[in-house]
Backbone as CSV, one residue per row, in Angstrom:
resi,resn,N_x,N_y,N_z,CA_x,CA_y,CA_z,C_x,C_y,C_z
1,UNK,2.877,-17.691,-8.865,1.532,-17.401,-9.314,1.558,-16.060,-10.049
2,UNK,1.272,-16.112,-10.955,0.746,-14.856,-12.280,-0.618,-13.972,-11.857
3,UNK,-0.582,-12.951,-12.128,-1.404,-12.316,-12.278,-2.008,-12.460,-13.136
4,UNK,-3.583,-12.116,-12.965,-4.401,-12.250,-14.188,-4.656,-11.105,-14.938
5,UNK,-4.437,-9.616,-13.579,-4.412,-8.252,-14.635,-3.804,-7.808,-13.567
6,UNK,-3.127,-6.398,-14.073,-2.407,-5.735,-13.503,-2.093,-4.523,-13.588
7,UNK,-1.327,-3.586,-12.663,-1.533,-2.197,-13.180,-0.419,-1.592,-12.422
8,UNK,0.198,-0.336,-12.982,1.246,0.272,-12.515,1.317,2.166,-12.394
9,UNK,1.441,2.456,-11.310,1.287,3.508,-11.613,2.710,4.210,-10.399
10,UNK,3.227,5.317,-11.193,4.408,6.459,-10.607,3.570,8.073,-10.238
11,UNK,3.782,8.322,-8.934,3.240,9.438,-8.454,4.554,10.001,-7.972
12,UNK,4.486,11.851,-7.591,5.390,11.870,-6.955,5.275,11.893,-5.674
13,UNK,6.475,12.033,-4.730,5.369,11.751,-3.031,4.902,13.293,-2.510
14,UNK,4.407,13.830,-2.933,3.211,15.307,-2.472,1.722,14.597,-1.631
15,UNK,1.919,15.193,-0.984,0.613,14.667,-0.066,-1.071,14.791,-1.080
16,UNK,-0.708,15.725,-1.884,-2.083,15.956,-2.914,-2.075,14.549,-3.507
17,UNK,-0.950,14.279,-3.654,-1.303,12.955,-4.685,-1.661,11.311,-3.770
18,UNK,-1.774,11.381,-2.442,-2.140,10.257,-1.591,-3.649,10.017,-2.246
19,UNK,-4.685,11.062,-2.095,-5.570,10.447,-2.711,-6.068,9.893,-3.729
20,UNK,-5.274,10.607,-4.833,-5.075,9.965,-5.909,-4.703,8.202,-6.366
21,UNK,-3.607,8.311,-5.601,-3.116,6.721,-5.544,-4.206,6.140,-4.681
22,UNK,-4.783,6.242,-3.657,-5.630,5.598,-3.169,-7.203,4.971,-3.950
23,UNK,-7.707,6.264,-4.691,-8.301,6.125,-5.464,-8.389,5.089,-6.410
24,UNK,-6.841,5.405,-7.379,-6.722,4.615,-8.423,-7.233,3.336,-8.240
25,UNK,-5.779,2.706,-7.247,-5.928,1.382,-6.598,-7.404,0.726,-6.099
26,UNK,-8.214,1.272,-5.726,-9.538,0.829,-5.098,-10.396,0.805,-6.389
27,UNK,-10.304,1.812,-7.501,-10.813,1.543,-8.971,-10.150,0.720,-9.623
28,UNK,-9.091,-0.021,-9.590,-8.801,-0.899,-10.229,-9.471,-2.312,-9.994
29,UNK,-9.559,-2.568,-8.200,-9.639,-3.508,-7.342,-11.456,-3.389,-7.947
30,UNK,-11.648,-2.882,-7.742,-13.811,-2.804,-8.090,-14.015,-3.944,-9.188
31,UNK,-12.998,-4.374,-9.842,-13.087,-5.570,-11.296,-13.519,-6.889,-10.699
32,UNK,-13.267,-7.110,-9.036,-13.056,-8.104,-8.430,-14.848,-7.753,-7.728
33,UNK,-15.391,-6.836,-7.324,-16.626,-6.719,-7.204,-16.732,-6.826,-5.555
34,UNK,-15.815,-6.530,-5.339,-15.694,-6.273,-3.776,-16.955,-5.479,-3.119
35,UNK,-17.469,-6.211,-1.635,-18.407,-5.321,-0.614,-17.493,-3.801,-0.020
36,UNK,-17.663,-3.394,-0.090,-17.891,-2.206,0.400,-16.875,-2.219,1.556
37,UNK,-16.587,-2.884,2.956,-15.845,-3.128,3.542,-15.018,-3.368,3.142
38,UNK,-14.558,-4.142,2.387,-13.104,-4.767,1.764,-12.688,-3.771,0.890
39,UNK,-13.091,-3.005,0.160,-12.695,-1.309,-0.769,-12.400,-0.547,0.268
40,UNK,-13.493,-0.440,1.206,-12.724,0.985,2.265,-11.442,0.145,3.071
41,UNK,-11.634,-1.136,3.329,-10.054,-1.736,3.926,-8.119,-0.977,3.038
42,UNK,-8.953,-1.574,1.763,-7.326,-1.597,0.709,-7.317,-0.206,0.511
43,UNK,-7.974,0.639,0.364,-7.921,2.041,0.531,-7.012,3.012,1.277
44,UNK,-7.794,2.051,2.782,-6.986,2.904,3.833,-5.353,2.309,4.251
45,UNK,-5.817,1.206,3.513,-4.273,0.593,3.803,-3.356,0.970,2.737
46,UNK,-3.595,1.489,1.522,-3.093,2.171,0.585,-2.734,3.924,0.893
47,UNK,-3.991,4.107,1.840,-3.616,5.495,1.988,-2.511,5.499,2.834
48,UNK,-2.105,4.621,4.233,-1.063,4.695,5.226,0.025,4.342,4.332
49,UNK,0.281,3.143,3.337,1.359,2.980,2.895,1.948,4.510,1.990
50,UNK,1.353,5.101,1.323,1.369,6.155,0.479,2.295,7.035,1.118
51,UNK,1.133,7.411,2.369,1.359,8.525,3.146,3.316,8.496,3.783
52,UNK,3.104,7.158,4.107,4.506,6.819,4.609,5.251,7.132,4.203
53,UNK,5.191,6.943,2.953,6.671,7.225,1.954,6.707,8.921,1.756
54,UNK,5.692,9.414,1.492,5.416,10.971,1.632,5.978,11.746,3.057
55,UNK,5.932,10.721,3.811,6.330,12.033,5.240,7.984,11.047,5.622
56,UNK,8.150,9.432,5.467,9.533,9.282,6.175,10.290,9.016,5.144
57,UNK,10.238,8.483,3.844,11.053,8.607,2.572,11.639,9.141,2.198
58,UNK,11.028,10.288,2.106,11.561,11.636,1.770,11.459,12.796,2.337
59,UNK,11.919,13.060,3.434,11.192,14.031,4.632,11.617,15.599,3.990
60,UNK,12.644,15.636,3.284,13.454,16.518,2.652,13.606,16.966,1.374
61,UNK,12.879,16.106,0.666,12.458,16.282,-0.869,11.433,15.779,-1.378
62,UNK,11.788,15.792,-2.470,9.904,15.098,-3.092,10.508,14.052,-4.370
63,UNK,10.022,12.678,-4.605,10.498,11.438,-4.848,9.510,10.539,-5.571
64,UNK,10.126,9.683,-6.200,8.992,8.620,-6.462,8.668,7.756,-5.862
65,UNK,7.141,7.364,-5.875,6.034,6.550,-5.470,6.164,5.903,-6.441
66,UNK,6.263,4.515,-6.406,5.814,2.981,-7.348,4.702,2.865,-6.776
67,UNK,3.780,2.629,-7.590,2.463,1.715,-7.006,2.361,0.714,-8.041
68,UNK,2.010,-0.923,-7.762,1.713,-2.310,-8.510,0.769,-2.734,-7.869
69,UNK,-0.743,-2.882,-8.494,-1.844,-3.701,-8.236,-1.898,-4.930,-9.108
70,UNK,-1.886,-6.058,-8.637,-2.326,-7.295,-8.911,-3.805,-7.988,-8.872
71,UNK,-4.132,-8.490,-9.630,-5.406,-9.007,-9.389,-5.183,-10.824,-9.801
72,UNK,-5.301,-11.689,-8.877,-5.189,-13.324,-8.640,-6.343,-13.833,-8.762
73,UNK,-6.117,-15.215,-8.898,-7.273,-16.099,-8.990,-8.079,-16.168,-7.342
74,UNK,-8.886,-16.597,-7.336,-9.242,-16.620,-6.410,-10.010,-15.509,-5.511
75,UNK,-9.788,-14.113,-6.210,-10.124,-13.014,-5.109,-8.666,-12.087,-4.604
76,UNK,-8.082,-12.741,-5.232,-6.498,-12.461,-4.076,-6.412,-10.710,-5.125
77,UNK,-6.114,-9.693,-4.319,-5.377,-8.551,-4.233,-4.032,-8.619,-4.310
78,UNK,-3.175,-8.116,-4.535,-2.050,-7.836,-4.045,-1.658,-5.995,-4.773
79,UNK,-0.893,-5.229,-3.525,-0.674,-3.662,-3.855,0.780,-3.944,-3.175
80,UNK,1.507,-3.152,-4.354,3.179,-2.916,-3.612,3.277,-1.544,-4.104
81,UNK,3.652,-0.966,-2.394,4.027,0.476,-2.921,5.734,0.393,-2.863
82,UNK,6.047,1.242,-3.121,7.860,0.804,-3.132,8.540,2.261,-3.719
83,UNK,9.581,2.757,-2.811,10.166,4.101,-2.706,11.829,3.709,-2.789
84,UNK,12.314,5.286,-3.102,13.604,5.158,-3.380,14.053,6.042,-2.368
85,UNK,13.973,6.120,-0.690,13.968,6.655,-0.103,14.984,6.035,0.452
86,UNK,15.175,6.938,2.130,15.853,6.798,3.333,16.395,5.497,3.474
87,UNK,14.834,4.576,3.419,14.648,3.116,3.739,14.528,2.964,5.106
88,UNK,14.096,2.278,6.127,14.174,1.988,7.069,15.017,1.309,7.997
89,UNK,15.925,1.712,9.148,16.727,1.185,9.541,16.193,-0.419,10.475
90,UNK,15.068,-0.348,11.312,15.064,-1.511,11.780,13.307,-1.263,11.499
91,UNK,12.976,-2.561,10.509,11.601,-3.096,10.268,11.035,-3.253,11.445
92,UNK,11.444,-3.814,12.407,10.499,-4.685,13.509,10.418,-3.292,14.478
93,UNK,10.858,-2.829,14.634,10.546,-1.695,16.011,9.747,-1.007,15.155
94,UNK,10.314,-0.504,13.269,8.918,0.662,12.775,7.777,-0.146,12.653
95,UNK,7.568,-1.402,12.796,6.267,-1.827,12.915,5.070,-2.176,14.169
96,UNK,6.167,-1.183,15.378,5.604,-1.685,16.197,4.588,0.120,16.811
97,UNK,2.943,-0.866,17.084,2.757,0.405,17.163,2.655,1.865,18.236
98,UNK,2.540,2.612,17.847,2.640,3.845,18.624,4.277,4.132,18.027
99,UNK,5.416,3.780,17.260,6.777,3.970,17.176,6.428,5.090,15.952
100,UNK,7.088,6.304,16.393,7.851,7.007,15.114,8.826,7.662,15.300
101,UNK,9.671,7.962,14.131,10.862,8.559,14.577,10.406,10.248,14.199
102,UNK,9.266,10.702,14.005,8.550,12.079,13.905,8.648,12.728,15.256
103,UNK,7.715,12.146,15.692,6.796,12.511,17.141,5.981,13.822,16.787
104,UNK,5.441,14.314,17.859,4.477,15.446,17.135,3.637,14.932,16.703
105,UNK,2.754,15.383,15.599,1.196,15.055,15.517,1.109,13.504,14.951
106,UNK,2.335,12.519,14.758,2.419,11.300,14.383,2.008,10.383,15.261
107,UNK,0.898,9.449,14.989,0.620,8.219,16.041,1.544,7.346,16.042
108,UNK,2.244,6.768,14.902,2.522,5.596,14.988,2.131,4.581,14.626
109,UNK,1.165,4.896,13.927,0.100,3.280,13.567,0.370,3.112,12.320
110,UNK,0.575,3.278,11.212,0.769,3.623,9.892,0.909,1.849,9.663
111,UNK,2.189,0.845,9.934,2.116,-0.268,9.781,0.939,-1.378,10.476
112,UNK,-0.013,-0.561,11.659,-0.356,-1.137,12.378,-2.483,-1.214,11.707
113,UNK,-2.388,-0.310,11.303,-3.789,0.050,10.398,-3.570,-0.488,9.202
114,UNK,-2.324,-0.898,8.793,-2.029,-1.422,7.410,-2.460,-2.941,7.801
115,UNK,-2.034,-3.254,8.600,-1.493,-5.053,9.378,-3.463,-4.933,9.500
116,UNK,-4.142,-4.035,10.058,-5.560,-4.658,10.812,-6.500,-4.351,9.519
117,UNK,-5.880,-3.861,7.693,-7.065,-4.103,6.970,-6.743,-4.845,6.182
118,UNK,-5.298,-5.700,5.998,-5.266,-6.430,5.350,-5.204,-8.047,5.691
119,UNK,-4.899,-9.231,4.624,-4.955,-10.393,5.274,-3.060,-10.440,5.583
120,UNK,-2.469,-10.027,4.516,-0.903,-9.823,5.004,-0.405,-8.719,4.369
121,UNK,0.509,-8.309,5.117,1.907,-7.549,4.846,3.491,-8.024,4.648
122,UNK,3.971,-7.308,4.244,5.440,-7.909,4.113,6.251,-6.634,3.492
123,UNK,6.891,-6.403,4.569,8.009,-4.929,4.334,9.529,-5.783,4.307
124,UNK,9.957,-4.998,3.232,11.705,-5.184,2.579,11.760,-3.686,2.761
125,UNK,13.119,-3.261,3.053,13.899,-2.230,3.205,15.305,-1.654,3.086
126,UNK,16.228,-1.022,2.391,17.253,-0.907,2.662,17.989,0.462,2.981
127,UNK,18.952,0.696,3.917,18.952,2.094,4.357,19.481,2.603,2.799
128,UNK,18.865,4.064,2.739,19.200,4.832,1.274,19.101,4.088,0.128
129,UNK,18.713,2.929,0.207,17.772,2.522,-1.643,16.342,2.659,-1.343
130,UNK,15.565,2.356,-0.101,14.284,2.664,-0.435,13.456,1.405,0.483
131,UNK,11.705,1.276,0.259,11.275,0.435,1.222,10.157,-0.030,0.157
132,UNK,9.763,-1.171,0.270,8.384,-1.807,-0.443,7.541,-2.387,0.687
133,UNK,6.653,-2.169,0.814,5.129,-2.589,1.080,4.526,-3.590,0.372
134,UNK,4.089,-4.837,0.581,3.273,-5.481,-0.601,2.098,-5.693,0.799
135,UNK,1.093,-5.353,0.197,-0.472,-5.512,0.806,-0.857,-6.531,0.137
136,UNK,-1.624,-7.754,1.219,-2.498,-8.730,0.006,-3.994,-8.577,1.001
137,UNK,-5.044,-8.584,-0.183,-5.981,-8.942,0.440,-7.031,-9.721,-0.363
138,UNK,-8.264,-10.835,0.444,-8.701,-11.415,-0.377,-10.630,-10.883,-0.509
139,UNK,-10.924,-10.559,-1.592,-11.799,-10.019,-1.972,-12.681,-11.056,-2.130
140,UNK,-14.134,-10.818,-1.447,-15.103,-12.088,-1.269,-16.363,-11.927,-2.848
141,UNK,-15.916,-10.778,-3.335,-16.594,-10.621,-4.813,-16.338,-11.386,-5.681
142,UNK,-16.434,-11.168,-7.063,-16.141,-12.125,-8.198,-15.057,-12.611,-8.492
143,UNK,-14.216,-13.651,-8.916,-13.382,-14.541,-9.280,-12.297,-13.885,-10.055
144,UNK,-11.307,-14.082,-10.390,-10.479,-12.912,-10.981,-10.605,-14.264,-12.462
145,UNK,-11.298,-14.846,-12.625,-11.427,-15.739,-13.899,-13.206,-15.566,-14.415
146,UNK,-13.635,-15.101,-13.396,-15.294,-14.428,-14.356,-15.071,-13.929,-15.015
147,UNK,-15.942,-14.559,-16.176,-16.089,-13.693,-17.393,-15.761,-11.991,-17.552
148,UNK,-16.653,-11.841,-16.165,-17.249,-10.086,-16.486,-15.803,-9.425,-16.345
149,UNK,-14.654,-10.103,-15.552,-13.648,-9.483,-14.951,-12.766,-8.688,-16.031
């Protein structure tokens, strides 16, 4: 399945720039005419993915952020953030929540607030090439084939 529009954007990972990317992404997604709930959802699930790559990616330097918004028929979202980091050694334990390998002022929820605003997730990882995120969510606003879109 194709996208009907799409958008790409490179940040570097500085914590100033989380809101930024969060931003963007939720102004792109507004084409789809989303309630209000479903914008503050992909937001915050944009902000944890962001943030992630900003504090375990690169704990030691500063790196690139991929961000890819999709917009589908139907309503469908899709956001992939995707880093050239650390990568993650085992997916299933960092997704489980309360787990970090921080500790200190870190909860742990980062995959777990991602998992409760979207309809899916799906993390790829490899140690020292990096980790992708793809967020999908489905937006109960306008059609990604309306006219107005």
């Amino acid at each position: 399945m194709k996208a009907v529009n799409e958008m790409k954007l490179q940040i570097e990972s500085r914590s100033v720039n989380e809101a930024f990317a969060r931003a963007a992404v939720a102004a792109f997604a507004a084409q789809l005419d989303p309630n209000i709930e479903d914008l503050s959802d992909i937001r915050t699930a944009v902000s944890e993915a962001v943030t992630n790559c900003i504090v375990h990616a690169y704990p030691d330097s500063v790196g690139k952020i991929y961000i890819w918004a999709g917009i589908y028929e139907n309503g469908l979202f899709k956001v992939r953030i995707k880093d050239k980091g650390c990568g993650i050694a085992d997916i299933r334990q960092a997704m489980e929540p309360l787990f970090t390998t921080l500790g200190g002022e870190r909860a742990g929820l980062g995959f777990a607030v991602m998992e409760s605003f979207c309809d899916k997730i799906k993390v790829t990882s490899k140690i020292e090439k990096g980790t992708v995120v793809t967020l999908e969510k489905i937006f109960s606003g306008r059609s990604a084939t309306d006219d107005r879109v």
